[in-house]
C-alpha positions as CSV (number, residue, x, y, z in Angstrom):
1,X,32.8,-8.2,-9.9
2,X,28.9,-7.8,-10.8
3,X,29.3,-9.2,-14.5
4,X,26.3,-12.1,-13.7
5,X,23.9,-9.9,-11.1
6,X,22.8,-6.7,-13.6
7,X,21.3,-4.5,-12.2
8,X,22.3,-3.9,-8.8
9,X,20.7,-6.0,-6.1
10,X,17.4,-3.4,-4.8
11,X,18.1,-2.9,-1.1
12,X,15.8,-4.0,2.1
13,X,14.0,-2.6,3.8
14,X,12.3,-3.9,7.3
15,X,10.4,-1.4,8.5
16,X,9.2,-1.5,12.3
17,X,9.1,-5.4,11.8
18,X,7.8,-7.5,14.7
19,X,7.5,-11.0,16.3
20,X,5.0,-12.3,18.4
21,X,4.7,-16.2,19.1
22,X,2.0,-17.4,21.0
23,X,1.8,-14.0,23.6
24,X,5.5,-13.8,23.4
25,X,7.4,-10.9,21.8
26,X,10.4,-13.0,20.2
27,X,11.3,-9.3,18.2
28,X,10.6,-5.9,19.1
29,X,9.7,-3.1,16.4
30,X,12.8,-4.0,14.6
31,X,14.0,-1.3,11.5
32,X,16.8,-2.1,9.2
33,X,17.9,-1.1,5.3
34,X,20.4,-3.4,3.9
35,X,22.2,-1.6,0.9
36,X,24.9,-3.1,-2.1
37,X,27.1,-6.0,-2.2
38,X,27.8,-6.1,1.5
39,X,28.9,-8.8,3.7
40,X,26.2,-8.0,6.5
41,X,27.0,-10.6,10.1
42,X,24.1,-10.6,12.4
43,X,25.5,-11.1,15.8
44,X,24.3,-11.4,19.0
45,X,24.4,-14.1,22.2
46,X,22.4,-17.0,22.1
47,X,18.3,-15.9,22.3
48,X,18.8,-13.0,20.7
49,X,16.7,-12.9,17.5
50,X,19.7,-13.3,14.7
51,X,17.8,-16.3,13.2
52,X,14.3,-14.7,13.5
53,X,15.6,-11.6,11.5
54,X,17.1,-13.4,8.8
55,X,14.6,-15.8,8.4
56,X,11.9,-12.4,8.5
57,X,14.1,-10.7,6.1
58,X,14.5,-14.2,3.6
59,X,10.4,-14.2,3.8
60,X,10.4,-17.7,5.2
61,X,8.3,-16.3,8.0
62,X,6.0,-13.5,7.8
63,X,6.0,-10.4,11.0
64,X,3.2,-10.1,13.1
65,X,3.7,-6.3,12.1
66,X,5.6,-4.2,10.1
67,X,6.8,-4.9,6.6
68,X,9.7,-6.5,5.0
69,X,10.5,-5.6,1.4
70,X,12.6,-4.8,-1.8
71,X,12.7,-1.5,-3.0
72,X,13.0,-2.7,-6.6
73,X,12.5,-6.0,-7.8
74,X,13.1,-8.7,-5.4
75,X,16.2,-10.8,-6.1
76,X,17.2,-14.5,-6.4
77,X,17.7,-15.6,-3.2
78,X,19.2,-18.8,-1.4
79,X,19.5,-20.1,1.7
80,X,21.7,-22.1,3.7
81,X,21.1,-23.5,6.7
82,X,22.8,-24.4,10.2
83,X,22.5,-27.7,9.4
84,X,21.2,-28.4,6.0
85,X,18.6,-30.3,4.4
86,X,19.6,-33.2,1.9
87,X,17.9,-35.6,0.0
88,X,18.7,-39.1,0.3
89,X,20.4,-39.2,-2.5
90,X,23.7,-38.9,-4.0
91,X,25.9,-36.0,-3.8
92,X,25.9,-35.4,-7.6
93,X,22.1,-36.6,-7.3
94,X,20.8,-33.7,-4.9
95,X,22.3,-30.7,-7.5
96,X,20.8,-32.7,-10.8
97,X,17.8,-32.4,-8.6
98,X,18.0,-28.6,-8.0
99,X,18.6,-28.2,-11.5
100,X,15.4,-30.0,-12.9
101,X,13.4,-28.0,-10.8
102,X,15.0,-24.7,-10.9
103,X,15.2,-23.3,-14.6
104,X,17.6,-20.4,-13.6
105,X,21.3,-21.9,-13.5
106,X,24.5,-19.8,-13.7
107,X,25.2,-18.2,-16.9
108,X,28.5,-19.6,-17.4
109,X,27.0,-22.8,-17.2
110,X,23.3,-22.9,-19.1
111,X,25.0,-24.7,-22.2
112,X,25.7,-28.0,-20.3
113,X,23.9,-30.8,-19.1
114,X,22.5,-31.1,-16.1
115,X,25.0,-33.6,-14.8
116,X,28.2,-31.2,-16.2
117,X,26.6,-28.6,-14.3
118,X,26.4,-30.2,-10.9
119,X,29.8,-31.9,-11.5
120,X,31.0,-28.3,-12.2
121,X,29.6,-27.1,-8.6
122,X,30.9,-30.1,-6.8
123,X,34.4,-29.5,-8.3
124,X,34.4,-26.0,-7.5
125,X,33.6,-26.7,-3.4
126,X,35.9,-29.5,-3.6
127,X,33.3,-32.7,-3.6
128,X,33.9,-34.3,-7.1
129,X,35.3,-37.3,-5.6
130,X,32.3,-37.4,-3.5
131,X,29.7,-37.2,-6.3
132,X,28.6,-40.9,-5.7
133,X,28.6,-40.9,-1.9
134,X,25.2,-40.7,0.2
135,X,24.6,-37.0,1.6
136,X,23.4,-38.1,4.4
137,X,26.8,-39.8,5.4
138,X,29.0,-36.8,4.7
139,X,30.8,-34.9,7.3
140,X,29.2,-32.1,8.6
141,X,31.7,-29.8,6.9
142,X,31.1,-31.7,3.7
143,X,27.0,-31.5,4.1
144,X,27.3,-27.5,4.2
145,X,29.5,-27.6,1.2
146,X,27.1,-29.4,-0.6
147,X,24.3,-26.9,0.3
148,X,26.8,-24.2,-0.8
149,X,27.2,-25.8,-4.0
150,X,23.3,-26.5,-4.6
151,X,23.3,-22.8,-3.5
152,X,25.7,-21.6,-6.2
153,X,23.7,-23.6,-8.7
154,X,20.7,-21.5,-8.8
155,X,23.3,-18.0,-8.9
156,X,21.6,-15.8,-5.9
157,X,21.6,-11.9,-5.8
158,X,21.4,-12.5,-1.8
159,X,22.6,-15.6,0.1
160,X,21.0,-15.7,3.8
161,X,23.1,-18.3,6.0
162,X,22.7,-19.3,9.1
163,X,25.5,-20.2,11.4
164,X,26.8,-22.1,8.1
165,X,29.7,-23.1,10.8
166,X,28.3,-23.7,13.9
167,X,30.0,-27.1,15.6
168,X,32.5,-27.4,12.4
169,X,36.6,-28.0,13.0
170,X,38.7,-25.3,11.6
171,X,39.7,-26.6,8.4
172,X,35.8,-27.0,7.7
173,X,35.4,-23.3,9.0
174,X,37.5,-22.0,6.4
175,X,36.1,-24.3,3.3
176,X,32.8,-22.9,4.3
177,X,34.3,-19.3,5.0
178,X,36.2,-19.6,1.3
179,X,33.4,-20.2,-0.6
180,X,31.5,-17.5,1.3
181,X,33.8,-14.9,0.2
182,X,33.6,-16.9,-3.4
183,X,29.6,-16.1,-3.7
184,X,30.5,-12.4,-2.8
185,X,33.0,-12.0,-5.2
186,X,31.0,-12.7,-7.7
187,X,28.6,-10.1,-7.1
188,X,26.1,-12.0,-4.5
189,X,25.1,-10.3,-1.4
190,X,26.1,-11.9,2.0
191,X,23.8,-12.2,5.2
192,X,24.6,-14.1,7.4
193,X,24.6,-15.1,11.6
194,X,27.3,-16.5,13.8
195,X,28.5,-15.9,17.7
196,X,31.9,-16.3,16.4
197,X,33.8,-12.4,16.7
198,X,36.6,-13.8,15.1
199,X,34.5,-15.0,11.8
200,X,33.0,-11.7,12.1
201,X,36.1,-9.8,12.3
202,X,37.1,-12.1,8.9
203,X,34.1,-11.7,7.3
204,X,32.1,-8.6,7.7
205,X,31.7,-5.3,6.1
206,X,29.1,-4.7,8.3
207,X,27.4,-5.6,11.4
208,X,23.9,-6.1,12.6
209,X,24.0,-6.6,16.6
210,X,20.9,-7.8,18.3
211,X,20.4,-8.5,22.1
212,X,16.9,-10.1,23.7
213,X,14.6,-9.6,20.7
214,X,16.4,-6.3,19.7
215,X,18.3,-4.4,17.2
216,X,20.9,-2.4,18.9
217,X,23.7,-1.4,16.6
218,X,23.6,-1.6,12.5
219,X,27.8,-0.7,11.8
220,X,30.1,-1.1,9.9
221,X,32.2,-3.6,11.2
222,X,35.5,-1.5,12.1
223,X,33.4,0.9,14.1
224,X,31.5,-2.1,16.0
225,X,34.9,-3.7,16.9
226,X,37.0,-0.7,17.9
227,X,33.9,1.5,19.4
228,X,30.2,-0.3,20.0
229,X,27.6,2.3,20.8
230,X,26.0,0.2,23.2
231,X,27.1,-2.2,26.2
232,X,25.6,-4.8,25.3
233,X,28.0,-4.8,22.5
234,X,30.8,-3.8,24.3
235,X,30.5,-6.6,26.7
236,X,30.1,-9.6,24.1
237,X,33.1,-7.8,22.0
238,X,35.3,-8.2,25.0
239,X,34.1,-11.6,25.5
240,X,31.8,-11.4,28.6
241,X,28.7,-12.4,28.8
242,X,25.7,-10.4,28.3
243,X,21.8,-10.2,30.0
């Protein structure tokens, strides 16, 4: 499964990490160690802090205290975005892009061109026949696609997405779900944030639950589904809502 990630992703550590924006704490003393080739869901009701961790744990933002860091050295690492950023370009256009400025493509691909390569990706997340089209003018299903594909491009230890699905139909839902489970078969760890419990239940191995700025439960997911620890949990597993 890890043939293309040697050695082992190092885990993460966040240790007593924090958040405050402008006098307001946005996350409390938050500690967390993220281990393997997990599929780790961050969940939690709207307002909780399942974006701020991620993007804390990514690096994209830096804690006000505490520290966030790899105990080894730090991996590739990609993310995609709730609704992702494209250049107005072409499909095939915005990969060839990532590839000129990105000299670390996927092994099974270094001996082709640029253009092969891209046309590879979009093949694999089901875009070829959109390789001409305008980004910008895809479906929102198709747009995260195409930041999946960029993402596989550049062959991340650790993928961070967040809500990848938010406001997609099913069948989109299960493209982007597909080629999720396609990055962590191949040996890339998965972290990632939705509301959804039934993506969850699909999904994850494990489960980070937070709740007003707050890390209450870090599970594996059986044990968060059939027995949560805290109510808070227990309430948004059964659906209700949760203050």
């Amino acid at each position: 499964m890890n043939a293309h990630h040697t050695p082992p992703v190092a885990p993460l550590e966040l240790d007593s990490v924090g958040f405050i924006h402008r006098g307001h704490t946005l996350l409390k003393p938050t500690s967390l160690r993220l281990a393997g080739c997990q599929r780790t869901l961050i969940m939690g009701p709207n307002g909780a802090g399942k974006s701020l961790l991620m993007r804390l744990a990514h690096g994209l933002l830096t804690p006000t205290s505490g520290s966030v860091r790899w105990q080894g050295k730090q991996p590739a690492q990609a993310m995609v975005f709730q609704r992702p950023v494209l250049l107005r370009r072409s499909a095939l256009d915005n990969l060839t892009y990532v590839l000129a400025i990105n000299k670390a493509p996927r092994p099974e691909l270094a001996t082709l061109p640029r253009k092969a390569q891209a046309m590879s990706a979009l093949e694999k997340f089901g875009l070829a026949h959109l390789a001409k089209r305008p980004a910008r003018v895809l479906s929102g299903g198709e747009q995260q696609r195409l930041a999946l594909a960029r993402a596989w491009l550049l062959n991340p230890q650790v993928l961070f997405l967040d809500e990848p699905t938010s406001a997609l139909d099913p069948a989109a839902i299960k493209a982007v779900e597909d080629a999720v489970l396609e990055f962590h078969h191949s040996g890339t760890r998965i972290v990632m944030t939705t509301h959804d419990l039934h993506q969850a239940r699909r999904l994850a191995d494990d489960i980070v639950f937070m709740h007003n700025g707050e890390l209450l439960e870090h599970t594996p997911a059986h044990a968060f589904f059939t027995a949560p620890t805290s109510r808070e949990a227990g309430a948004f597993t059964r659906g209700e809502l949760v203050w």
